[in-house]
C-alpha positions in Angstrom: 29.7 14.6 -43.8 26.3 16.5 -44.2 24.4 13.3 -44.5 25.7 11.8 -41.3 24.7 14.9 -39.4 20.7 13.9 -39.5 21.3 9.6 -38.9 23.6 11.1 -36.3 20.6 12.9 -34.5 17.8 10.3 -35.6 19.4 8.1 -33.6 20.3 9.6 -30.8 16.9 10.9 -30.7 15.6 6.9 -30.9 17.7 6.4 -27.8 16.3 9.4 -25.7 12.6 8.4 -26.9 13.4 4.8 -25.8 15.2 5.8 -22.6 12.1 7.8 -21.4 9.8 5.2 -22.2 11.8 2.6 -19.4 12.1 5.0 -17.0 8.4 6.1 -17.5 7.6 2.5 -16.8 10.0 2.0 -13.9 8.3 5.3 -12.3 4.6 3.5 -12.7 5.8 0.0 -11.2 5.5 -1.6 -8.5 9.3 -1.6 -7.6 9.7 2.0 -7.6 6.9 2.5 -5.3 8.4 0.1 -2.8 11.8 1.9 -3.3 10.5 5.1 -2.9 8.7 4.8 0.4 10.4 5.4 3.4 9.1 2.9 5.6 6.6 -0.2 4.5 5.5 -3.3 6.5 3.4 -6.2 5.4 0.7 -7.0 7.4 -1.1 -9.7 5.9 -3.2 -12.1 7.7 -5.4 -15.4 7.4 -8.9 -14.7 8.3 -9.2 -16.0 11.8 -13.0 -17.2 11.4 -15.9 -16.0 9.0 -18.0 -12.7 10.3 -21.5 -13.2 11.3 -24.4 -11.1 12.2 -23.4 -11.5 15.6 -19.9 -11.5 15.8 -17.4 -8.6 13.9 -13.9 -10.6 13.5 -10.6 -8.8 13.5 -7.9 -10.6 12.5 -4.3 -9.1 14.0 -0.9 -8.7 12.5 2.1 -9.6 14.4 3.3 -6.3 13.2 3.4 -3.4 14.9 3.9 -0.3 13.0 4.7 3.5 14.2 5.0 6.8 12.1 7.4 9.6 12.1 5.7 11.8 9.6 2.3 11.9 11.6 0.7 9.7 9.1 0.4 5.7 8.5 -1.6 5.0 4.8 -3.1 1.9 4.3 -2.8 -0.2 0.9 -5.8 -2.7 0.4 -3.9 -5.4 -1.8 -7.0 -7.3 -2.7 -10.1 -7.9 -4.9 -12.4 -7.5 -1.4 -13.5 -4.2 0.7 -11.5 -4.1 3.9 -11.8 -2.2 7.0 -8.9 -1.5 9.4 -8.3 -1.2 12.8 -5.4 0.3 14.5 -4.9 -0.4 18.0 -2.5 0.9 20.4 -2.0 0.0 24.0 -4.0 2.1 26.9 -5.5 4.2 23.5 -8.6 3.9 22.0 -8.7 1.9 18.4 -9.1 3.8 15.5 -10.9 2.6 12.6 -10.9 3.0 9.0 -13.3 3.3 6.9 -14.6 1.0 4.5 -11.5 0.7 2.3 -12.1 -0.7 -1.3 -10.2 -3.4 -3.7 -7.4 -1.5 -4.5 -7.9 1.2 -2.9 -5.9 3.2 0.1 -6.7 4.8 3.1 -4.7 6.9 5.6 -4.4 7.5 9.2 -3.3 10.8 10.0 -2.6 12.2 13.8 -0.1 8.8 15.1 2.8 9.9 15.5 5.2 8.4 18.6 2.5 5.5 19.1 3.6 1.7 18.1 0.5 0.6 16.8 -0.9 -3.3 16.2 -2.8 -3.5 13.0 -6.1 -5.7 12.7 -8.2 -6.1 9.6 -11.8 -7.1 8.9 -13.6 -8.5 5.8 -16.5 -10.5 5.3 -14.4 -13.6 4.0 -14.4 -17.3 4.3 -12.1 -18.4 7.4 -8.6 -19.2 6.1 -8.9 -16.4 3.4 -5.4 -14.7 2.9 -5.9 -10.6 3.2 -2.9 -8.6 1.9 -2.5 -4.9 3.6 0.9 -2.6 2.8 1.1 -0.5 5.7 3.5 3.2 4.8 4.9 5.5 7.0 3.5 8.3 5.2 0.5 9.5 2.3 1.1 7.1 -0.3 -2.7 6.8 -1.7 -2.1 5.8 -5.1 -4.4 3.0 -5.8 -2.9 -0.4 -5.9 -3.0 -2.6 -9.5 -1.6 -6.1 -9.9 
C-alpha cells in the first residue's frame, strides 16, 4: 500500500503539470483573446488606390464602431505600418499615429459617438489591410 502512495501522486502531479500547460496555452492564443473582449469588429478593407505624393488615400470600413468604456484600441493585423482615422459625423477626425506590423494603438476619450473607421498605408491598390477594432485597451501586440 506504501508503494502506491508515491505512483499515486506522480501521477496526479503529471496531470496538474499537463493541465496548466493547455490552459497556459489557451490563455496566450488567439481564441481566448477574441473570447475575452467584450466587443470586437473587423474592419478590414481593400486599398482603394495607391498613395502618392500628392494624394493621402483613406480607405473606409462599412463598419461603424462605438465605445462604452471610453476607449476604442486598434489591432494592426499586418506585416505593414498603418495609420487610422476615426471619423464621426459633424466631429472632427481623429488620427492615429503611425501604428506598426503588429502592433496596437488606442483611442481614448469616444465614448457615445458611432464612429466610421478609415485606414491608410502606402500599399499597392487592391492590397487587403486587416484592422481588429476593441471596445476597450487591449494593446497586446498581435502574432500570427
Amino acid at each position: 500500500m506504501k508503494k502506491k502512495a508515491p505512483i499515486v501522486f506522480i501521477i496526479v502531479s503529471v496531470f496538474a503539470v499537463a493541465a496548466i500547460i493547455i490552459i497556459s496555452a489557451y490563455r496566450s492564443s488567439e481564441s481566448y483573446r477574441n473570447a475575452k473582449a467584450a466587443i470586437q469588429w473587423d474592419c478590414s478593407v481593400s486599398c482603394t488606390e495607391k498613395s502618392t505624393s500628392a494624394q493621402y488615400v483613406i480607405t473606409y470600413s462599412n463598419v461603424k464602431v462605438s465605445s462604452k468604456t471610453g476607449t476604442l484600441t486598434i489591432q494592426n493585423r499586418n506585416d505593414f505600418e498603418i495609420v487610422v482615422h476615426l471619423l464621426c459625423e459633424g466631429e472632427q477626425e481623429i488620427v492615429s499615429g503611425n501604428i506598426s506590423a503588429g502592433g496596437c494603438y488606442s483611442f481614448a476619450n469616444v465614448t457615445d459617438k458611432e464612429y466610421t473607421v478609415g485606414i491608410h498605408a502606402d500599399v499597392d491598390a487592391a492590397t487587403n489591410i486587416k484592422v481588429i477594432v476593441y471596445d476597450g485597451k487591449d494593446t497586446e501586440p498581435y502574432t500570427n
